[in-house]
PDB file with one MODEL, atoms N, CA, C and O in Angstrom:
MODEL        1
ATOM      1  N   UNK A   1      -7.024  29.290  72.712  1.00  0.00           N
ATOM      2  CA  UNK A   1      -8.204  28.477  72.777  1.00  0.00           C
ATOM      3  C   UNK A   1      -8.147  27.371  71.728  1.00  0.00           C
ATOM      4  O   UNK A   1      -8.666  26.313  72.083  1.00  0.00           O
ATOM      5  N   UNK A   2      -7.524  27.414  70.291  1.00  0.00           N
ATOM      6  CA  UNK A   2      -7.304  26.546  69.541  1.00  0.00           C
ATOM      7  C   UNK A   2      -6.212  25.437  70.184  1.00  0.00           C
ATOM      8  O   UNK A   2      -6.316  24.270  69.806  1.00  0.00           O
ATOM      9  N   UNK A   3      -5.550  25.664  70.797  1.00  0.00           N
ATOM     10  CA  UNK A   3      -4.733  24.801  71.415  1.00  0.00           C
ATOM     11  C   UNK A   3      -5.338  23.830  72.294  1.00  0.00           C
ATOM     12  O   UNK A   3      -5.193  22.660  71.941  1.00  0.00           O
ATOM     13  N   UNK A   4      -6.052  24.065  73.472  1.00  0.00           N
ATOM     14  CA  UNK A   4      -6.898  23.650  74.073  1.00  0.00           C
ATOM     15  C   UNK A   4      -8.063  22.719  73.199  1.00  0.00           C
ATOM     16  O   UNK A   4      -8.203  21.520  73.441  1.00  0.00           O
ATOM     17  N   UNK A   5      -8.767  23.340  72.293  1.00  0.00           N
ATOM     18  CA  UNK A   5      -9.304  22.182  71.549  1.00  0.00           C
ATOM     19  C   UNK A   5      -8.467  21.369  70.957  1.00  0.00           C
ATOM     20  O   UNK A   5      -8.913  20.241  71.162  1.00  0.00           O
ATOM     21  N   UNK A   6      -7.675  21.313  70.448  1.00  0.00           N
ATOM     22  CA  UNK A   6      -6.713  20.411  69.614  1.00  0.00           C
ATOM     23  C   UNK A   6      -6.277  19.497  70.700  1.00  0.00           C
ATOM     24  O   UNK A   6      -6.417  18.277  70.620  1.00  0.00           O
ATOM     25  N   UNK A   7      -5.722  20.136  71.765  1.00  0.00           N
ATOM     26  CA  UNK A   7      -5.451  18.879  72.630  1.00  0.00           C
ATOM     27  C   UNK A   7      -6.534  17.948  73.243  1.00  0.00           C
ATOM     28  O   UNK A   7      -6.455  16.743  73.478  1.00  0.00           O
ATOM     29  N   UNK A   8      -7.648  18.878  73.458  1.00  0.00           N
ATOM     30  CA  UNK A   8      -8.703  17.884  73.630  1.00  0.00           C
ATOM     31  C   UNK A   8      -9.022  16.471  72.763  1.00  0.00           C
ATOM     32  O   UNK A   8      -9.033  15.254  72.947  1.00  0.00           O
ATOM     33  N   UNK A   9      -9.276  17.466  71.682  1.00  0.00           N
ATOM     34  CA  UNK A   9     -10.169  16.374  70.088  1.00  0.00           C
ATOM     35  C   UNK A   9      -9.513  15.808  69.713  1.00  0.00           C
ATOM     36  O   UNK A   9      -9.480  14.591  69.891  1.00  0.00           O
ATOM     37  N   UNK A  10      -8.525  16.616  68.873  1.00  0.00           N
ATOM     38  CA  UNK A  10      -7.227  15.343  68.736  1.00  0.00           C
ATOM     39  C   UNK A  10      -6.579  14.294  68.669  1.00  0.00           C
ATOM     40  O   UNK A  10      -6.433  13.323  67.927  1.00  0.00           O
ATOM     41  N   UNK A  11      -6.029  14.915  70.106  1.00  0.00           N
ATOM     42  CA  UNK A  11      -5.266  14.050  70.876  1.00  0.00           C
ATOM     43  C   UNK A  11      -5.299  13.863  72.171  1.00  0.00           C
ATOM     44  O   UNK A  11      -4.211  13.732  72.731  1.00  0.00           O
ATOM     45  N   UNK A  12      -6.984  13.778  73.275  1.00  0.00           N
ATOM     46  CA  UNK A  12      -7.910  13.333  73.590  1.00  0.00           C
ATOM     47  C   UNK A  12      -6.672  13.233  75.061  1.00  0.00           C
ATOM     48  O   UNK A  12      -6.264  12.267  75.706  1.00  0.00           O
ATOM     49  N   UNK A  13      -6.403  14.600  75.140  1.00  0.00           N
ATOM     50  CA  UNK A  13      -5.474  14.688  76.792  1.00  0.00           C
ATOM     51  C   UNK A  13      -6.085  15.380  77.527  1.00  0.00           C
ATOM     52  O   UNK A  13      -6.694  16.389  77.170  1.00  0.00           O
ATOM     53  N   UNK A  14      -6.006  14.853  78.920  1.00  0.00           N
ATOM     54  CA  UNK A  14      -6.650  15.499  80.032  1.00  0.00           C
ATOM     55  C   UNK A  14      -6.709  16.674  80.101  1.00  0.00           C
ATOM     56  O   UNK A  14      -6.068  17.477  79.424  1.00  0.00           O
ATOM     57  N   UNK A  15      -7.798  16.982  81.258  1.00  0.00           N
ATOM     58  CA  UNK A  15      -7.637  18.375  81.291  1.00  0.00           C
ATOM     59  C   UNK A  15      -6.216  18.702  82.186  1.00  0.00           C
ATOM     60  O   UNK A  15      -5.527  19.714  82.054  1.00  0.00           O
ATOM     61  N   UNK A  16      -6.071  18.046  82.735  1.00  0.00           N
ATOM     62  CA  UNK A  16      -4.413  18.137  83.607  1.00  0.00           C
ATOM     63  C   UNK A  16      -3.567  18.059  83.123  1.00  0.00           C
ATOM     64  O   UNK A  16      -2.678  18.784  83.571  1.00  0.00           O
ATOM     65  N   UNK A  17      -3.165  17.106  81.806  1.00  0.00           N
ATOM     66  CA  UNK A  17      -2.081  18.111  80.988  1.00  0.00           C
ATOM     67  C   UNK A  17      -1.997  19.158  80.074  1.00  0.00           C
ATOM     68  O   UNK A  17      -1.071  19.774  79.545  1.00  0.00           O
ATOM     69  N   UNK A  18      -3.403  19.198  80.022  1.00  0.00           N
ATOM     70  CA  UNK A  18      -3.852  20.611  79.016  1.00  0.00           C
ATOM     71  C   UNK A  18      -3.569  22.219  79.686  1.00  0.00           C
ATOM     72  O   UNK A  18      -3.271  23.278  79.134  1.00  0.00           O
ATOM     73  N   UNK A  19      -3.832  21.830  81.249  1.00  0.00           N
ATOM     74  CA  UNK A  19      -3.977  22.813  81.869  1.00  0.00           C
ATOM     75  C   UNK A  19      -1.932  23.180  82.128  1.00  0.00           C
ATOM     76  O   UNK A  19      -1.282  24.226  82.122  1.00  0.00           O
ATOM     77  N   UNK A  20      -1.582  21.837  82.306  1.00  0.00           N
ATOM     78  CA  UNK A  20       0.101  22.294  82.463  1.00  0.00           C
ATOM     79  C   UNK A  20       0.747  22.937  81.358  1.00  0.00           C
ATOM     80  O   UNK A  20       1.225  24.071  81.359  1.00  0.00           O
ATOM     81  N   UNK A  21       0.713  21.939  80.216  1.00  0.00           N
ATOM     82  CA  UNK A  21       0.810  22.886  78.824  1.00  0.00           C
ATOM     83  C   UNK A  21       0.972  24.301  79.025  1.00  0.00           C
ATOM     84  O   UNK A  21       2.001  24.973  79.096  1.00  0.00           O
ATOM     85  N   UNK A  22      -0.690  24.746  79.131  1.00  0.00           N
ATOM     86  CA  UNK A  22      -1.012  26.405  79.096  1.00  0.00           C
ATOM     87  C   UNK A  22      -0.326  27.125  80.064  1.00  0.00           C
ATOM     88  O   UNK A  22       0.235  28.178  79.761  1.00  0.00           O
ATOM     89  N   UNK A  23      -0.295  26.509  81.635  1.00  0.00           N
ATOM     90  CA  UNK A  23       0.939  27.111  82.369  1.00  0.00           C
ATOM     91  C   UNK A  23       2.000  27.323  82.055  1.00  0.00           C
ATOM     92  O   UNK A  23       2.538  28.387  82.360  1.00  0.00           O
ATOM     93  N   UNK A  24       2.791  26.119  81.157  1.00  0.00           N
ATOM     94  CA  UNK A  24       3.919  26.417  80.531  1.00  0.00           C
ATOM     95  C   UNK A  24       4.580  27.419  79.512  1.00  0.00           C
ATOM     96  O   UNK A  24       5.763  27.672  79.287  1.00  0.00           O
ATOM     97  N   UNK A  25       3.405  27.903  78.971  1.00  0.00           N
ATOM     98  CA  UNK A  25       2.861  28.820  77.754  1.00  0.00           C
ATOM     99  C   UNK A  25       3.042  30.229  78.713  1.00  0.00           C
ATOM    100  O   UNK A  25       3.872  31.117  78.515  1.00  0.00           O
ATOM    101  N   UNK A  26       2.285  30.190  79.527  1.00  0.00           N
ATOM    102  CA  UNK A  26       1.950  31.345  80.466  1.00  0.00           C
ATOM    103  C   UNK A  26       3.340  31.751  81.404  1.00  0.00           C
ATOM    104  O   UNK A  26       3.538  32.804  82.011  1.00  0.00           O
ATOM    105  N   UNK A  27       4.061  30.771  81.324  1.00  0.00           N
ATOM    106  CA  UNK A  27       5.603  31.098  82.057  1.00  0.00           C
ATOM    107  C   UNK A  27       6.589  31.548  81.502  1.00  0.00           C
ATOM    108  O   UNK A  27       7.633  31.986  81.985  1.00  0.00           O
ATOM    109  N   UNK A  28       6.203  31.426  80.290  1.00  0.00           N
ATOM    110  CA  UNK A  28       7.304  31.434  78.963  1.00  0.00           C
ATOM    111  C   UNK A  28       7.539  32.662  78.906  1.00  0.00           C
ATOM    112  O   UNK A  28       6.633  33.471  78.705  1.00  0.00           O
ATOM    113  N   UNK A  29       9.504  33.213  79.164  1.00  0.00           N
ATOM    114  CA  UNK A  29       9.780  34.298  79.091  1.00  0.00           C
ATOM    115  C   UNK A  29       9.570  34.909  77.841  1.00  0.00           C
ATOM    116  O   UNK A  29       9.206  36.083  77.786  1.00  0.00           O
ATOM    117  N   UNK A  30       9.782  34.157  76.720  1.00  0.00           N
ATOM    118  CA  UNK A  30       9.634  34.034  75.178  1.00  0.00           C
ATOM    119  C   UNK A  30       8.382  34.825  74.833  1.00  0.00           C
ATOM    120  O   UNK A  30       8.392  35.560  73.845  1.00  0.00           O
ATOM    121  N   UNK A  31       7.517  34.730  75.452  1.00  0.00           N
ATOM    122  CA  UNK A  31       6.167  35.117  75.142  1.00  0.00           C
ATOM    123  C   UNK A  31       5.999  36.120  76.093  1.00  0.00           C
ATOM    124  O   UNK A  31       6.559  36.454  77.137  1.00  0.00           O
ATOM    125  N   UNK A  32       4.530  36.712  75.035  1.00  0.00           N
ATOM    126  CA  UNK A  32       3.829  38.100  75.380  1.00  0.00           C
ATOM    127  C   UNK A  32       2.553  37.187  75.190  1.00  0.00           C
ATOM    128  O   UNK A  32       2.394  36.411  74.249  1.00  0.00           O
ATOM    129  N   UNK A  33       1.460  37.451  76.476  1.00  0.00           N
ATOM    130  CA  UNK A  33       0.632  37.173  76.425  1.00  0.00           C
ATOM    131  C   UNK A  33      -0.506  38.074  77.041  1.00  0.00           C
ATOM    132  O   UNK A  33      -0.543  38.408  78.226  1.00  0.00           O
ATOM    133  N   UNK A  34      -1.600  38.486  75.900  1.00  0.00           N
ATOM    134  CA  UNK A  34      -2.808  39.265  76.153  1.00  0.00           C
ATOM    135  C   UNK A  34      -3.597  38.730  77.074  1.00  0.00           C
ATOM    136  O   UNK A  34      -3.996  37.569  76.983  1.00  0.00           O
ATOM    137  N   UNK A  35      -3.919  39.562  78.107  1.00  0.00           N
ATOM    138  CA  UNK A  35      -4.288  39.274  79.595  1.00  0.00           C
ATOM    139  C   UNK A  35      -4.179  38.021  80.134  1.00  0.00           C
ATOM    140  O   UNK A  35      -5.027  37.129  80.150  1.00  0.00           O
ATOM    141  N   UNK A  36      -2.724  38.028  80.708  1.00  0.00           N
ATOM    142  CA  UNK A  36      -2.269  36.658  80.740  1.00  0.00           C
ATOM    143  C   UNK A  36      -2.994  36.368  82.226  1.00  0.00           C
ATOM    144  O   UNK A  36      -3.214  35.212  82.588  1.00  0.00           O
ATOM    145  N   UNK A  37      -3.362  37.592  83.094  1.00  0.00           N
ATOM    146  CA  UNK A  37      -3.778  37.185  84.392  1.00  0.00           C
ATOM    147  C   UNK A  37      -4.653  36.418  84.295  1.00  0.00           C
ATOM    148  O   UNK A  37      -4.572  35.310  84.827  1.00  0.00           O
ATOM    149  N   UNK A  38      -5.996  36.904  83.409  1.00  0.00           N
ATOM    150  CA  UNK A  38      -7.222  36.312  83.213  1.00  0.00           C
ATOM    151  C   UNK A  38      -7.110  34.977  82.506  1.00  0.00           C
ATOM    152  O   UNK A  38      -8.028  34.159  82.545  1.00  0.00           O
ATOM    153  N   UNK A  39      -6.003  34.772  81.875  1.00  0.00           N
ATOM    154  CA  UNK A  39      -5.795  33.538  81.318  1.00  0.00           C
ATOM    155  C   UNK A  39      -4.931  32.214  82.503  1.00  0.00           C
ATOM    156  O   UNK A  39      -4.569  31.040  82.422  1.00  0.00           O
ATOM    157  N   UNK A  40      -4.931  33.022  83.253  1.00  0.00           N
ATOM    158  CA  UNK A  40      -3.865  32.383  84.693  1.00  0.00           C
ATOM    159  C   UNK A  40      -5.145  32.119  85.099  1.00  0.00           C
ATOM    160  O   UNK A  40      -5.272  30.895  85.137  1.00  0.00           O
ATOM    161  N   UNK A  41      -5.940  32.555  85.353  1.00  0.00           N
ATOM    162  CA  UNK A  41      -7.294  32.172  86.112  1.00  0.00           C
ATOM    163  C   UNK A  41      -8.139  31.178  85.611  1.00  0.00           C
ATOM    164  O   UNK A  41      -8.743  30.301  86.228  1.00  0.00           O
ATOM    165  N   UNK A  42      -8.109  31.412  84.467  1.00  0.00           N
ATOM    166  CA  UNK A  42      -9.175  30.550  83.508  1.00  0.00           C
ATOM    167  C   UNK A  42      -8.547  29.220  83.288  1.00  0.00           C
ATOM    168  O   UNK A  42      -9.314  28.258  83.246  1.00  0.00           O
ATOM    169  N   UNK A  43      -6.894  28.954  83.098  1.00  0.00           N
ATOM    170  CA  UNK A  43      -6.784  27.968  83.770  1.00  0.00           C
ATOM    171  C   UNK A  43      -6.690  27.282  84.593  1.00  0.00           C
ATOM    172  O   UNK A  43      -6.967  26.093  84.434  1.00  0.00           O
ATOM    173  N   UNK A  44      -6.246  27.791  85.827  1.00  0.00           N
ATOM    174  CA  UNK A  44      -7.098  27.656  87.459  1.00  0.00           C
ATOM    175  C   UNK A  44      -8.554  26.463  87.204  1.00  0.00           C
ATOM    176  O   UNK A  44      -8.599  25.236  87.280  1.00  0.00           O
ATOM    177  N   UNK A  45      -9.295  27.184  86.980  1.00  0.00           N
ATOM    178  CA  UNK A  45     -10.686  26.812  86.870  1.00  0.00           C
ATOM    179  C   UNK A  45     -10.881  25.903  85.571  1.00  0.00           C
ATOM    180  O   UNK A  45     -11.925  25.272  85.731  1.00  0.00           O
ATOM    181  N   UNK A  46     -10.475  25.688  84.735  1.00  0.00           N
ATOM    182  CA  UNK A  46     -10.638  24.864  83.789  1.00  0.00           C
ATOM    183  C   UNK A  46      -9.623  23.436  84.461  1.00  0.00           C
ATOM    184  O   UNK A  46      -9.897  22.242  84.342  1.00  0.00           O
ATOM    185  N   UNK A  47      -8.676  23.918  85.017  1.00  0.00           N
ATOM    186  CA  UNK A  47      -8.098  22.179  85.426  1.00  0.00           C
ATOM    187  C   UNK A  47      -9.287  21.782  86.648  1.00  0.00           C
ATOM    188  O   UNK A  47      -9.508  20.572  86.680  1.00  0.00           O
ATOM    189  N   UNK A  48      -9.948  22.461  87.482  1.00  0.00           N
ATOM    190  CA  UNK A  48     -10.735  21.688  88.456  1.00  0.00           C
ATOM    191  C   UNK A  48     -12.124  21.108  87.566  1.00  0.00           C
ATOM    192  O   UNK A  48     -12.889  20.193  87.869  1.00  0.00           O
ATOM    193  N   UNK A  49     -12.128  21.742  86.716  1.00  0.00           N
ATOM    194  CA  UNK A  49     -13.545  21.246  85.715  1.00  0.00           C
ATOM    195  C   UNK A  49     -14.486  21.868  85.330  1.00  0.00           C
ATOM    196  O   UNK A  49     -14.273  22.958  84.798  1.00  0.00           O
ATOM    197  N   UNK A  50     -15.928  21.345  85.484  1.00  0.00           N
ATOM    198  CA  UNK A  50     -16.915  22.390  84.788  1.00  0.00           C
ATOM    199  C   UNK A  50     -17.096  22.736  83.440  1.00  0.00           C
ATOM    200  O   UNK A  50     -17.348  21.892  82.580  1.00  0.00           O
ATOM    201  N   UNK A  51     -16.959  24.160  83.170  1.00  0.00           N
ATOM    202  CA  UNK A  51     -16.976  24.673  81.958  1.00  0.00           C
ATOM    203  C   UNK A  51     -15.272  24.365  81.623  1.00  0.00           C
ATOM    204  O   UNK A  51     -14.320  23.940  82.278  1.00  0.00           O
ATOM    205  N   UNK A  52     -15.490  24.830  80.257  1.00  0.00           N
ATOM    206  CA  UNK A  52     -14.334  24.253  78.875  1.00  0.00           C
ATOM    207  C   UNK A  52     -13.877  25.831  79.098  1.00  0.00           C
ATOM    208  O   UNK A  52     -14.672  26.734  79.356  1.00  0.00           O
ATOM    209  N   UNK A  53     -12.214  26.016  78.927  1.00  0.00           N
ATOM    210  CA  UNK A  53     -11.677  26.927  79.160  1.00  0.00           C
ATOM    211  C   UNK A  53     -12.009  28.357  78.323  1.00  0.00           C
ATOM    212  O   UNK A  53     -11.848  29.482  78.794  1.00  0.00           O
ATOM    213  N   UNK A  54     -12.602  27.990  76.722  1.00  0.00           N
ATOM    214  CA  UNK A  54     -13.024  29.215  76.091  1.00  0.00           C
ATOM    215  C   UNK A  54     -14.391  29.667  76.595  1.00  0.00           C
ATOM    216  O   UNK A  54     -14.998  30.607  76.083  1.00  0.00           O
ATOM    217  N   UNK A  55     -14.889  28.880  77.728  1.00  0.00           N
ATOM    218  CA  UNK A  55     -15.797  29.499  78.423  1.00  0.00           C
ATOM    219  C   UNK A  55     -15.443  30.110  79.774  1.00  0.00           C
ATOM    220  O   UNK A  55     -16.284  30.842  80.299  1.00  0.00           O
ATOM    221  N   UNK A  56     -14.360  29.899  80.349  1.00  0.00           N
ATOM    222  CA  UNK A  56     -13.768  30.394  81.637  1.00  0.00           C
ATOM    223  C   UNK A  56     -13.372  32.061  81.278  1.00  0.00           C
ATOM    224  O   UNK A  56     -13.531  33.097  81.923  1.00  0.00           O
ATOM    225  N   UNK A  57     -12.701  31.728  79.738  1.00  0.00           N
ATOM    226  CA  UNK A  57     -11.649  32.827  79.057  1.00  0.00           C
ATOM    227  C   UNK A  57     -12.837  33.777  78.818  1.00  0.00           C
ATOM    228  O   UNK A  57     -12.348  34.876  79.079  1.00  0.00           O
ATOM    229  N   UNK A  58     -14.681  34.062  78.318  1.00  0.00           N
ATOM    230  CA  UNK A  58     -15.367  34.532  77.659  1.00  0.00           C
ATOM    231  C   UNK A  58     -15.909  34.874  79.668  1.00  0.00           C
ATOM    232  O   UNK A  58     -16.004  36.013  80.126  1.00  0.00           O
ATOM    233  N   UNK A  59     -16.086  34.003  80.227  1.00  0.00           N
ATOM    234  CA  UNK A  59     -16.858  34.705  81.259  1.00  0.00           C
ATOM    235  C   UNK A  59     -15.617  35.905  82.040  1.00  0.00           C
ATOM    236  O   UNK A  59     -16.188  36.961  82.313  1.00  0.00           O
ATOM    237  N   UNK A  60     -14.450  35.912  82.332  1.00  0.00           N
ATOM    238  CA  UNK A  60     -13.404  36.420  82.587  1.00  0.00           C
ATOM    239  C   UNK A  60     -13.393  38.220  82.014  1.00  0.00           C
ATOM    240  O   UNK A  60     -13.157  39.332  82.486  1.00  0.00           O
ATOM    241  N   UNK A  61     -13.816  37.593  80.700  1.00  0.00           N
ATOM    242  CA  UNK A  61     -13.562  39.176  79.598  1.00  0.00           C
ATOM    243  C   UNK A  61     -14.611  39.403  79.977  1.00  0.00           C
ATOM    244  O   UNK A  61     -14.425  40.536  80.422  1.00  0.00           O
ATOM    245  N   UNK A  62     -16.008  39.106  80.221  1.00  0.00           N
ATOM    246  CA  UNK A  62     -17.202  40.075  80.492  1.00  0.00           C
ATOM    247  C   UNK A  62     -17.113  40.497  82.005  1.00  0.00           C
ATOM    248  O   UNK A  62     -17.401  41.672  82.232  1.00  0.00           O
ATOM    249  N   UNK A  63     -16.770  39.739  83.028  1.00  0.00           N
ATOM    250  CA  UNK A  63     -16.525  40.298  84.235  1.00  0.00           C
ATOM    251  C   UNK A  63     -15.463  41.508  83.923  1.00  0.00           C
ATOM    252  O   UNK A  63     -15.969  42.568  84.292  1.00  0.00           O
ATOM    253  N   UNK A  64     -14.463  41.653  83.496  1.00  0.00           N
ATOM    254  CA  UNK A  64     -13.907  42.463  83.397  1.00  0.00           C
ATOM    255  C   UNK A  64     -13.650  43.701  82.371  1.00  0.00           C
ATOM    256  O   UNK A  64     -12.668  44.425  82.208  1.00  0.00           O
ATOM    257  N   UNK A  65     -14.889  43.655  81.763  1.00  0.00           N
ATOM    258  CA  UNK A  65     -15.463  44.755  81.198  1.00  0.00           C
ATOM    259  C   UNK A  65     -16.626  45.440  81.415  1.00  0.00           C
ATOM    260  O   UNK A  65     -17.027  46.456  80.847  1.00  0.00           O
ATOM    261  N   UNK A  66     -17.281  44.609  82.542  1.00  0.00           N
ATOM    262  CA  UNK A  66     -18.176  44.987  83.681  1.00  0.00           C
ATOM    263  C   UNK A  66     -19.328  44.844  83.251  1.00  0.00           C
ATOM    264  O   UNK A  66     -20.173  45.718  83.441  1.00  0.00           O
ATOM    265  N   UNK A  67     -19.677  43.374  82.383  1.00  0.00           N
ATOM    266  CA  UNK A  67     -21.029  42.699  82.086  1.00  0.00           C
ATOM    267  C   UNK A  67     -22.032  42.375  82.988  1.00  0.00           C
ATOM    268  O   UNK A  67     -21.686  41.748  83.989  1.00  0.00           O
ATOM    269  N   UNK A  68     -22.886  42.588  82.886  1.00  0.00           N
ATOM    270  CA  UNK A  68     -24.032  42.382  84.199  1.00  0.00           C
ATOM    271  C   UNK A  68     -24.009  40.794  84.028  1.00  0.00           C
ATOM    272  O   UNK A  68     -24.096  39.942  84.912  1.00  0.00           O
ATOM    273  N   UNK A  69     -23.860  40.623  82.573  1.00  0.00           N
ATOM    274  CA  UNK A  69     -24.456  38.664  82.511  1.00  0.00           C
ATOM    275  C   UNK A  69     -24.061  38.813  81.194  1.00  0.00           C
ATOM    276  O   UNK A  69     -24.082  39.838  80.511  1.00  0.00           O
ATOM    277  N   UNK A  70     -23.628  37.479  80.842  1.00  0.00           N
ATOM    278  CA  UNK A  70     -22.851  37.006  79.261  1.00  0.00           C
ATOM    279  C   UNK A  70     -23.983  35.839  79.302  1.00  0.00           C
ATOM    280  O   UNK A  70     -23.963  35.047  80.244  1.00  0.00           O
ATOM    281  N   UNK A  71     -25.037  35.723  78.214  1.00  0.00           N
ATOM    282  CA  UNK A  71     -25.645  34.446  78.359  1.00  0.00           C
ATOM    283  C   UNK A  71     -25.011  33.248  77.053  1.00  0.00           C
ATOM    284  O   UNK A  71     -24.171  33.300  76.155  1.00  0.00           O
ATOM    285  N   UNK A  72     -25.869  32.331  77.535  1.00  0.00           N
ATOM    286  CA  UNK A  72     -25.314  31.180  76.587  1.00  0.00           C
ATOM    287  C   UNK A  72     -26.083  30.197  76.675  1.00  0.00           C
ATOM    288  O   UNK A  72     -26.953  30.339  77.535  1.00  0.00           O
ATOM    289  N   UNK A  73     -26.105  28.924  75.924  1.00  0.00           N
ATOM    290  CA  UNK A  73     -26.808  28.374  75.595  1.00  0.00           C
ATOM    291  C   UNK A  73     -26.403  27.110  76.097  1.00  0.00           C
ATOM    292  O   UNK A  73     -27.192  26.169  76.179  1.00  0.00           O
ATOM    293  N   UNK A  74     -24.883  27.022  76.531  1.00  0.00           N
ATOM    294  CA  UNK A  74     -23.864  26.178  77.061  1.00  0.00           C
ATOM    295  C   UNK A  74     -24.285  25.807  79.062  1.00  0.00           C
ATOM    296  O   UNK A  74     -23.816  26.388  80.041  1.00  0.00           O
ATOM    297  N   UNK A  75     -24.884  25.130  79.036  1.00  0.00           N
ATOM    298  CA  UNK A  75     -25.285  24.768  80.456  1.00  0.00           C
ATOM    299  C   UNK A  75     -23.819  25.102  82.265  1.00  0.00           C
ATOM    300  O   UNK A  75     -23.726  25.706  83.334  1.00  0.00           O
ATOM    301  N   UNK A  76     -22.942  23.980  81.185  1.00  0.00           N
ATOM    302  CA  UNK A  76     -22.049  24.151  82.296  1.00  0.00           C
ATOM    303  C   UNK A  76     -21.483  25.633  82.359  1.00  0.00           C
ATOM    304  O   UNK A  76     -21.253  26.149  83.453  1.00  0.00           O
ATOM    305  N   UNK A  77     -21.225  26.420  80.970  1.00  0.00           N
ATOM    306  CA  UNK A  77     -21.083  27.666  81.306  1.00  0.00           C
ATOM    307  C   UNK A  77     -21.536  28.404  81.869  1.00  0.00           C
ATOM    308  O   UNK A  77     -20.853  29.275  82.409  1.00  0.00           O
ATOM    309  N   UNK A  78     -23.073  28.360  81.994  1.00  0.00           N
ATOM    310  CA  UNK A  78     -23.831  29.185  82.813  1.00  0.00           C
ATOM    311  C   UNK A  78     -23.978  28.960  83.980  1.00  0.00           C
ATOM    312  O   UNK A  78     -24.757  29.667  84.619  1.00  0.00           O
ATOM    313  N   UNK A  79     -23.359  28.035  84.529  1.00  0.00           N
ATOM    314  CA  UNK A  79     -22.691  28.174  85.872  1.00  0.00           C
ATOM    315  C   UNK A  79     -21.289  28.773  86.629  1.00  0.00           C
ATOM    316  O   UNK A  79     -20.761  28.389  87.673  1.00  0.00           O
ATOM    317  N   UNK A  80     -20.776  30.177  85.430  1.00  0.00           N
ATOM    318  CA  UNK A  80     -20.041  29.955  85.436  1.00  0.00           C
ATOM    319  C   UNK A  80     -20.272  31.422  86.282  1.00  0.00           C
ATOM    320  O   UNK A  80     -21.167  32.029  85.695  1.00  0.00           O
ATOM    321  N   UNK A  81     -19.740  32.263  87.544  1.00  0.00           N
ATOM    322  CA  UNK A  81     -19.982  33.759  87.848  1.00  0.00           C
ATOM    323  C   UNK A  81     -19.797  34.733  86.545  1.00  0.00           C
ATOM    324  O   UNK A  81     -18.776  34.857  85.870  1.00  0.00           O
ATOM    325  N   UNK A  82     -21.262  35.501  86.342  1.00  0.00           N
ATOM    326  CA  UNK A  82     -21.701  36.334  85.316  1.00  0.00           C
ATOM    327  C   UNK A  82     -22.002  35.672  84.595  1.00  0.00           C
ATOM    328  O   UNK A  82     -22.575  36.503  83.891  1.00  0.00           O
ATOM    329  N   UNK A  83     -22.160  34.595  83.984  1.00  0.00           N
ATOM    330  CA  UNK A  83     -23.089  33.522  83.075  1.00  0.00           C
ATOM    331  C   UNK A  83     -24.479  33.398  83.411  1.00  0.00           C
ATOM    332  O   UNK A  83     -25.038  33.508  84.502  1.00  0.00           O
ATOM    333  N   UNK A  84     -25.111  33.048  81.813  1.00  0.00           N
ATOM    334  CA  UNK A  84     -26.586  32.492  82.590  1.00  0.00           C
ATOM    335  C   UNK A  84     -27.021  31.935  80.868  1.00  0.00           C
ATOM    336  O   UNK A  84     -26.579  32.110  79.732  1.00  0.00           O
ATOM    337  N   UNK A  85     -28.043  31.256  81.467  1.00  0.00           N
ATOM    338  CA  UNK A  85     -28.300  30.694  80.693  1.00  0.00           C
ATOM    339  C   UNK A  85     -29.735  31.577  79.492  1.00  0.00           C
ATOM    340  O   UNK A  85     -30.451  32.407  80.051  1.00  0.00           O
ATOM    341  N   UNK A  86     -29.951  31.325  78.169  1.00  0.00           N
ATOM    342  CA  UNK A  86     -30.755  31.986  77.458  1.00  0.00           C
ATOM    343  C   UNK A  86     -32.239  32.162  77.920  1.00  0.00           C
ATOM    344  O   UNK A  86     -32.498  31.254  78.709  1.00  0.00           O
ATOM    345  N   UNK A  87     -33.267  32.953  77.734  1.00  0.00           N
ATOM    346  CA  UNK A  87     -34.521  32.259  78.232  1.00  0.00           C
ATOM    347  C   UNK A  87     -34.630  32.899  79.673  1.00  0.00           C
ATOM    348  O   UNK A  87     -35.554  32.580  80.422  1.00  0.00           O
TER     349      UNK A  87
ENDMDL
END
């Protein structure tokens, strides 16, 4: 997720090469990556748009720890399935 911001703020790159990057990351025999499925997904959905990927990555872990609802305060996140907003 620090990566992803850095390339954002930074050095102010799309989400389309941000999202290839992380594929590249995610292919890498070199690497071990902690739930790389859910992280295969979350970038899925972070290159079409919407929510920011540490919100794809946070709604992902509560679906799959079997959260009724992860709320937030973050609008586009709470559009995100199992998101909602505070209130």
């Amino acid at each position: 997720m620090e990566l992803v911001w850095v390339l954002e703020r930074a050095y102010k790159l799309p989400r389309s090469a941000i999202a290839e990057a992380l594929t590249g990351l995610l292919e890498a025999r070199e690497l071990v990556i902690e739930t790389d499925d859910r992280a295969a997904i979350a970038v899925d959905r972070y290159r079409r748009g919407g929510a920011g990927f540490a919100d794809q990555m946070i709604a992902l872990a509560g679906e799959a720890t079997g959260c009724t609802a992860t709320v937030t305060f973050d609008r586009k996140a709470a559009a995100l399935p199992g998101m909602q907003t505070v209130g």
